[in-house]
C-alpha positions, 0 to 999 in steps of 0.5 A: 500500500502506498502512502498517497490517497486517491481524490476525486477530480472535479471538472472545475479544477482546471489545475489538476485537469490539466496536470492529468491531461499532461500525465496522460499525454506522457504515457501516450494517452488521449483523453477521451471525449466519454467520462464521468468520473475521474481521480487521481494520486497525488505527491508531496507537493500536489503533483498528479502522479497517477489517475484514472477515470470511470464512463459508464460501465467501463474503467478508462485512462488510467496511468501512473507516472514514470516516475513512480511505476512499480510503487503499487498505484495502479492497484490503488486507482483501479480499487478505488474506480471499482468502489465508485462504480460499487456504490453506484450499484454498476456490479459488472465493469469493462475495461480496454487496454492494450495488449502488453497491460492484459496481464495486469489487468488479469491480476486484478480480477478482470478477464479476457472477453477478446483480443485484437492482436498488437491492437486492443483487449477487451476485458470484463470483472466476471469469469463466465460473463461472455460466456453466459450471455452466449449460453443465452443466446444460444437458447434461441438457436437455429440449426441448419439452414441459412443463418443471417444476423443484422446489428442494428442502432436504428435511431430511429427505426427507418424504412431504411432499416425495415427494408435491410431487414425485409432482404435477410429475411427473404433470402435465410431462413432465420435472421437473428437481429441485434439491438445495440443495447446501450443507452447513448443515442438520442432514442432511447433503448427501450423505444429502439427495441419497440419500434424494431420490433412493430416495424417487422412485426409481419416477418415470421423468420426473426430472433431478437436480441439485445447487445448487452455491453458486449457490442458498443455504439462507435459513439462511446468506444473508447478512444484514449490510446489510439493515435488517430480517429482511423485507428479508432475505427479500424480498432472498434471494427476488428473488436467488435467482429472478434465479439461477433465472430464468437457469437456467430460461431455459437449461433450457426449464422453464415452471413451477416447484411449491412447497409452500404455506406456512400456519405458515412467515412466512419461506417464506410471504412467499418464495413470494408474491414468487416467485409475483409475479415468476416469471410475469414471465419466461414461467414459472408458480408452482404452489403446491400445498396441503401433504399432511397425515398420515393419522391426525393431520391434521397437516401433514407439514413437514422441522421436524415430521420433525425433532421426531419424531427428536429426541423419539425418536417413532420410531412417528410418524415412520413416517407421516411419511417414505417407507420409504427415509427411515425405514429410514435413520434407524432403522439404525445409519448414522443415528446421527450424524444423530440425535445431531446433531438431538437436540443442537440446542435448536429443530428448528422452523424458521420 
């Protein structure tokens, strides 16, 4: 045990921020954009020499000066994070670090859920986490025939989306689709999973899903020791197909359908690594061309959805979103929704 105490950093104290920032810098760490929580060690003379920050679930930028490496501060800072997330009754924690930290890490109680060579490792604090929840899964196994598989945000749930779905499931025999679980986008979960759910509700052939932690939207990957925003998305890719590999290995799916991309750089680049890697491991891409609105031509994406809410362009919406999703947002249970895109700056996600 050392002899310095772990304190909380509030976002007020522009010294210590600082110090942080430069400690980070030090040990090859960006700052990421997603915190919630974060303290720090403390010398003699009210220098940061260690540090590390909560997000959620997940522990994130943790470092330890140079200087004072081998003196048992990481342990501290990684008890106290867990502690704090204890107290906030958040029990099941995440953490990624690279490859050379894993071991650790794994001496501090937490395992490996996947490994991304010379790149990322993904790590939770339950033994059979992963595990479980691929037991779950797999109570809903199909066995034989074509096994497709969608992982879909849908925020909202578009025509675009309802079309992606209507082509798996005319061309498989099961579709298992993913509902990206977590609560950052602008709709919340639970009215994503609704809207999925009413929006193909005349397709006989599908399983549902929730993604759990395991498969994160690219809006919360954590980006702190990556040295450039490619490299985070080329990261986030290769996670999480390693994540999906193991789960269409357990779940007998041969292919997996994606909407092509031609204005998204960060979904563009994600689907070239997805259709390079994914045939790999027995299981075809199918990239299909998006579906464009009638009158307009234009093609129909969640951030043009977005925008037609946020301008109050409830005539637009219409030809953009299934009945079930348009009904949603045009009664007063949406309200709350609308408030919440029309508060935000940039609908447009690239």
């Amino acid at each position: 045990m050392s002899e310095y105490a772990v304190s909380k950093v509030y976002k007020t104290d522009k010294r210590a921020n600082t110090a942080i920032e430069k400690l980070l810098l030090d040990e090859g760490i960006r700052r990421d954009r997603n915190l919630d929580y974060t303290c720090a060690i403390y010398d003699d003379d009210y220098n940061v020499i260690a540090t590390g920050s909560c997000f959620g679930n997940t522990l994130r930028c943790m470092a330890v000066s140079r200087r004072h490496q081998g003196e048992g501060l990481m342990n501290e800072i990684v008890s106290h994070l867990v502690q704090y997330e204890y107290e906030r009754k958040i029990y099941h924690l995440f953490l990624y670090t690279k490859c050379n930290s894993a071991k650790f890490f794994g001496d501090l109680g937490f395992y490996e859920i996947v490994k991304v060579e010379d790149q990322i490792v993904f790590m939770e604090n339950r033994r059979t986490g992963f595990s479980d929840y691929i037991a779950e899964l797999e109570k809903n196994k199909i066995t034989g025939g074509k096994i497709a598989a969608l992982v879909l945000n849908a925020n909202p749930f578009t025509l675009g989306h309802q079309y992606l779905i209507e082509k798996a499931s005319a061309e498989n025999d099961a579709v298992h689709v993913f509902i990206v679980s977590e609560d950052a986008s602008l709709v919340p979960f639970e009215v994503r999973k609704r809207l999925i759910i009413e929006g193909t509700s005349h397709l006989k052939n599908l399983i549902y899903h929730d993604t759990g932690p395991y498969i994160i939207s690219a809006a919360t990957f954590p980006s702190y020791f990556q040295k450039d925003d490619s490299a985070v998305i080329e990261s986030h890719a290769n996670l999480d197909l390693s994540v999906f590999v193991k789960i269409a290995e357990a779940l007998g799916i041969n292919s997996r359908y994606v909407g092509e991309e031609p204005t998204s750089l960060v979904t563009g680049l994600y689907n070239r690594i997805m259709a390079e890697k994914l045939p790999a491991h027995g299981i075809e891409c199918v990239i299909v061309p998006r579906k464009v609105e009638d009158s307009s031509r234009e093609v129909i994406s969640a951030s043009t959805v977005r925008q037609a809410i946020k301008d109050g362009n409830f005539e637009k919406l219409r030809g953009l979103v299934p009945e079930s999703t348009f009904r949603f947002f045009t009664s007063p249970e949406a309200d709350s929704v609308i408030r919440r895109i029309r508060a935000t700056d940039n609908v447009i996600h690239y």
